[in-house]
C-alpha positions in Angstrom: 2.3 4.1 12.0 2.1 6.1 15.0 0.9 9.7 16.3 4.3 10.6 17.0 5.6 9.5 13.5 2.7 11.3 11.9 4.1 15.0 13.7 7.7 14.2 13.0 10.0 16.6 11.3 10.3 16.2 7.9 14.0 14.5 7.2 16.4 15.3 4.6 15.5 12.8 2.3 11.9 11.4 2.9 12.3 8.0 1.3 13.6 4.5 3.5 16.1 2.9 1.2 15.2 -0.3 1.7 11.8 0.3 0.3 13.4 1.8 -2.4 15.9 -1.2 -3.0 12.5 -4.0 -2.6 10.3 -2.0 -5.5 13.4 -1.2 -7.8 14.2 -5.1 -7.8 11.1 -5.7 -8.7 10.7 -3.1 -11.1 10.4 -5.4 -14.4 7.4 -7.0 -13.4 5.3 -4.0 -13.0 3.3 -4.3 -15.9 2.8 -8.0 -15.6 -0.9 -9.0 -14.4 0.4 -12.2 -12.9 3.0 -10.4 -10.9 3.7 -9.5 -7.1 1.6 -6.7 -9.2 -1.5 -7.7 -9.5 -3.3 -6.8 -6.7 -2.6 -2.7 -8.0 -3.4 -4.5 -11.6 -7.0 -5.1 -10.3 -7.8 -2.7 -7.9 -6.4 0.1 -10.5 -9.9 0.5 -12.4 -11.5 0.9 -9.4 -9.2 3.4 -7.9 -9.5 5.3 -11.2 -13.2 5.3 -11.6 -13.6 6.6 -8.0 -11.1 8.7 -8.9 -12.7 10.6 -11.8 -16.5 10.4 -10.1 -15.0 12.8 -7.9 -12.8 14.9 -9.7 -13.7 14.1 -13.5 -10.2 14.3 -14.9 -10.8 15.1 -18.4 -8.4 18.0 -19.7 -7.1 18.3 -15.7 -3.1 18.9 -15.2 -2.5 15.7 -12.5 0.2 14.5 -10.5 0.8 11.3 -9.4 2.7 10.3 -6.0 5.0 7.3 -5.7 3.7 6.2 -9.2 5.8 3.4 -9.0 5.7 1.5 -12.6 2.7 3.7 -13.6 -0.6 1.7 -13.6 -2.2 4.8 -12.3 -0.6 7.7 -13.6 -1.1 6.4 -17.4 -4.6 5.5 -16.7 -5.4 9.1 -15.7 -3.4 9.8 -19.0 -5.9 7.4 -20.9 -8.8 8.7 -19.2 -8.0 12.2 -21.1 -6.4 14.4 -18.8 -4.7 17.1 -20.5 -1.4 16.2 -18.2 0.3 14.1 -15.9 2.8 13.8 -14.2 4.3 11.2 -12.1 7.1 11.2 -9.4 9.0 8.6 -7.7 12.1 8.0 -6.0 12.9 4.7 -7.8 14.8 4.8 -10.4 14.1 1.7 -11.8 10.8 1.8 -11.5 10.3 5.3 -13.2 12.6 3.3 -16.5 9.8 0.8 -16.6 7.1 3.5 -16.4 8.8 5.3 -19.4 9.1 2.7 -21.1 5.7 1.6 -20.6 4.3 5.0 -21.9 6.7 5.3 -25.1 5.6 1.8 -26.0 1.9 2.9 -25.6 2.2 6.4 -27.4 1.1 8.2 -24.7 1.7 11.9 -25.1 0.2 13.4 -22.5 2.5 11.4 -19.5 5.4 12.1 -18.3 7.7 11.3 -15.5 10.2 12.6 -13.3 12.6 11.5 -10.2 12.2 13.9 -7.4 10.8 13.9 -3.8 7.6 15.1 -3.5 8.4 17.6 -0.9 10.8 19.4 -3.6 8.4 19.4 -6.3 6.3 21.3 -3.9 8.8 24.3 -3.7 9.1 24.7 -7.2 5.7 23.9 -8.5 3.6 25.2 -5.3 -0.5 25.3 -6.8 0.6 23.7 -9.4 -1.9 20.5 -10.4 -6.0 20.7 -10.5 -5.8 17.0 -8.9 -3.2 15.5 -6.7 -3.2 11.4 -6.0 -1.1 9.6 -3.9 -2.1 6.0 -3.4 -0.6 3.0 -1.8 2.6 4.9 -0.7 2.1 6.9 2.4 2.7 3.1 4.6 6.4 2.6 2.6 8.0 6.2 4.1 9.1 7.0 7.1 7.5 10.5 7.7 4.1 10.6 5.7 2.8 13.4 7.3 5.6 15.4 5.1 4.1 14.0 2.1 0.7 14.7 3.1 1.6 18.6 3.4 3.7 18.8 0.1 0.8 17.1 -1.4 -1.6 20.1 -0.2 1.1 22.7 -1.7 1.2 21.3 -4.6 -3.0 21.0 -5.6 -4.6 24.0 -6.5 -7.7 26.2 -4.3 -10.2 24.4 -5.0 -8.4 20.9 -6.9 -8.4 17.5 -4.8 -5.6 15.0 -3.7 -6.5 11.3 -3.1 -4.8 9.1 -0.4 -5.0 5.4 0.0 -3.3 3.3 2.6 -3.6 0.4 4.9 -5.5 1.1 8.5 -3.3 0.0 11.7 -5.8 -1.9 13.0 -5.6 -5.9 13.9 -8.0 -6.9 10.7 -5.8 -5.5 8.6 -2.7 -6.9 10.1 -4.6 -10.3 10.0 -5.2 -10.0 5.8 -3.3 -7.7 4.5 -0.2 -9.1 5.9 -0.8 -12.6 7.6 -3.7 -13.9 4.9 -2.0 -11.5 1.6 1.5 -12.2 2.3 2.0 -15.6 4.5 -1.1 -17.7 3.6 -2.5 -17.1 0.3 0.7 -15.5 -1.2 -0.9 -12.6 -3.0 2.3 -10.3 -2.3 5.7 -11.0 -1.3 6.5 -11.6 2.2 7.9 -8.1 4.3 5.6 -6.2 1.6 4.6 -4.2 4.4 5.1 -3.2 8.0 2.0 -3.0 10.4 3.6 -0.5 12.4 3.1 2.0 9.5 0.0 1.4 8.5 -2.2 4.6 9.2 -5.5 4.8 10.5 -8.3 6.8 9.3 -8.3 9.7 12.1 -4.5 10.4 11.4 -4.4 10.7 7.9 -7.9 12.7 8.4 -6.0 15.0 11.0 -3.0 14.7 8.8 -4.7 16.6 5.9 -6.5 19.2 7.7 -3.5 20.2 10.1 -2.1 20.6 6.2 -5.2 22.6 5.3 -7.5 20.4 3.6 -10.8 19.5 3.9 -11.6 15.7 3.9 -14.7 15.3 1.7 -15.1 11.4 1.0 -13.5 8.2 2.5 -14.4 4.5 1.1 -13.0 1.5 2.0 -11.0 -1.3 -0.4 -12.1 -4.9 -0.1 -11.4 -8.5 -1.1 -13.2 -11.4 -1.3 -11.3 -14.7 -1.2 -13.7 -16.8 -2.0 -14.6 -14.5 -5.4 -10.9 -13.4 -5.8 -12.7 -9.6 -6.3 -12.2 -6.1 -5.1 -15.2 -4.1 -4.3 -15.4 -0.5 -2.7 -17.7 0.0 0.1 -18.3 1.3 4.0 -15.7 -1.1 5.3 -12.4 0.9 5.6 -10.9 -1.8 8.6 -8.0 -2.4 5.9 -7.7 -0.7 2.9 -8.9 3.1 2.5 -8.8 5.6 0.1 -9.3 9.2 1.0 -10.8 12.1 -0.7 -9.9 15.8 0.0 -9.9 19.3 -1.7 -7.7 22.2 -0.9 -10.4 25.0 0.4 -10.6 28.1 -2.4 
């Protein structure tokens, strides 16, 4: 992703259909481990602990951003938070989420399909914790999202971002090694054009007034099939940010 596309004006409806048509196919295999899934399936404990060493999120009012088929947004339930709720634009995908949930009895979870930047009129302050993983590289104007998600937290509550950095080591395994040689994800799973890097999403958050507090980087090792969190952000990131009080 580029500068220009992290300024642009925010369209009418922030969401690139064919994005929308590639999870929603997919949509049944969500919860499978064995799935186009399970990288999310295996990184999701690691997201979540980081997560809650942060921001512990028991008894917390969350909100989860492009939860997709829910791996996060029901851990976070699980992990006792008094609320969530989770968002997405694919139909589909929010029916196996639901699903999911009313299998699993859990209470505290709900779901709803609306754009983010909606939510954020009606609900502004709204959540302790905001998260949005894994999502800002799949629409076409993430900055937008990035500012909704800053409307919607609290003073003083955090939002989470992870996403891909646009650099040529990412390029190399998250889309040449993952997709083309070892087959981890399906093929056009992502486009290196909109992969972010670190200093824009950082810039990103503050021109939307928050504070970036903590970055670590996702990695994988081939040889171990294991994710680890660590200094090395040249791929995967997650970032860390609270709204000032």
């Amino acid at each position: 992703m580029t500068d220009t596309a992290l300024n642009a004006d925010t369209p009418t409806r922030n969401a690139d259909p064919a994005e929308l048509a590639k999870f929603g196919e997919a949509a049944h295999r969500w919860w499978d481990p064995h799935s186009e899934f399970r990288p999310l399936h295996e990184i999701n404990p690691l997201r979540l602990a980081w997560i809650d060493g942060l921001c512990p999120l028991k008894g917390l009012n969350l909100l989860d951003v492009g939860c997709g088929g829910g791996l996060l947004a029901e851990a976070m339930a699980r992990q006792g938070a008094a609320q969530v709720l989770g968002i997405d634009l694919s139909h589909k995908a929010l029916g196996v989420a639901e699903l999911h949930a009313m299998e699993g009895e859990v209470m505290n979870l709900r779901y709803r399909e609306v754009a983010v930047e909606q939510l954020a009129g009606e609900q502004p302050g709204g959540f302790d914790a905001v998260t949005c993983l894994e999502m800002l590289e799949h629409v076409p104007d993430p900055a937008s999202v990035v500012r909704a998600c800053a409307q919607l937290v609290r003073p003083g509550g955090w939002v989470f971002f992870s996403t891909l950095n646009r650099q040529a080591k990412a390029w190399l395994l998250a889309v040449v090694g993952a997709e083309y040689l070892l087959g981890m994800l399906p093929r056009g799973t992502h486009h290196y054009e909109r992969f972010i890097k670190p200093s824009e999403l950082a810039g990103a958050a503050r021109d939307a007034g928050l504070v970036p507090v903590q970055m670590t980087g996702l990695q994988y090792n081939p040889l171990t099939q294991r994710y680890t969190l660590g200094a090395d952000a040249d791929v995967n990131y997650l970032l860390a940010c609270r709204r000032p009080v």
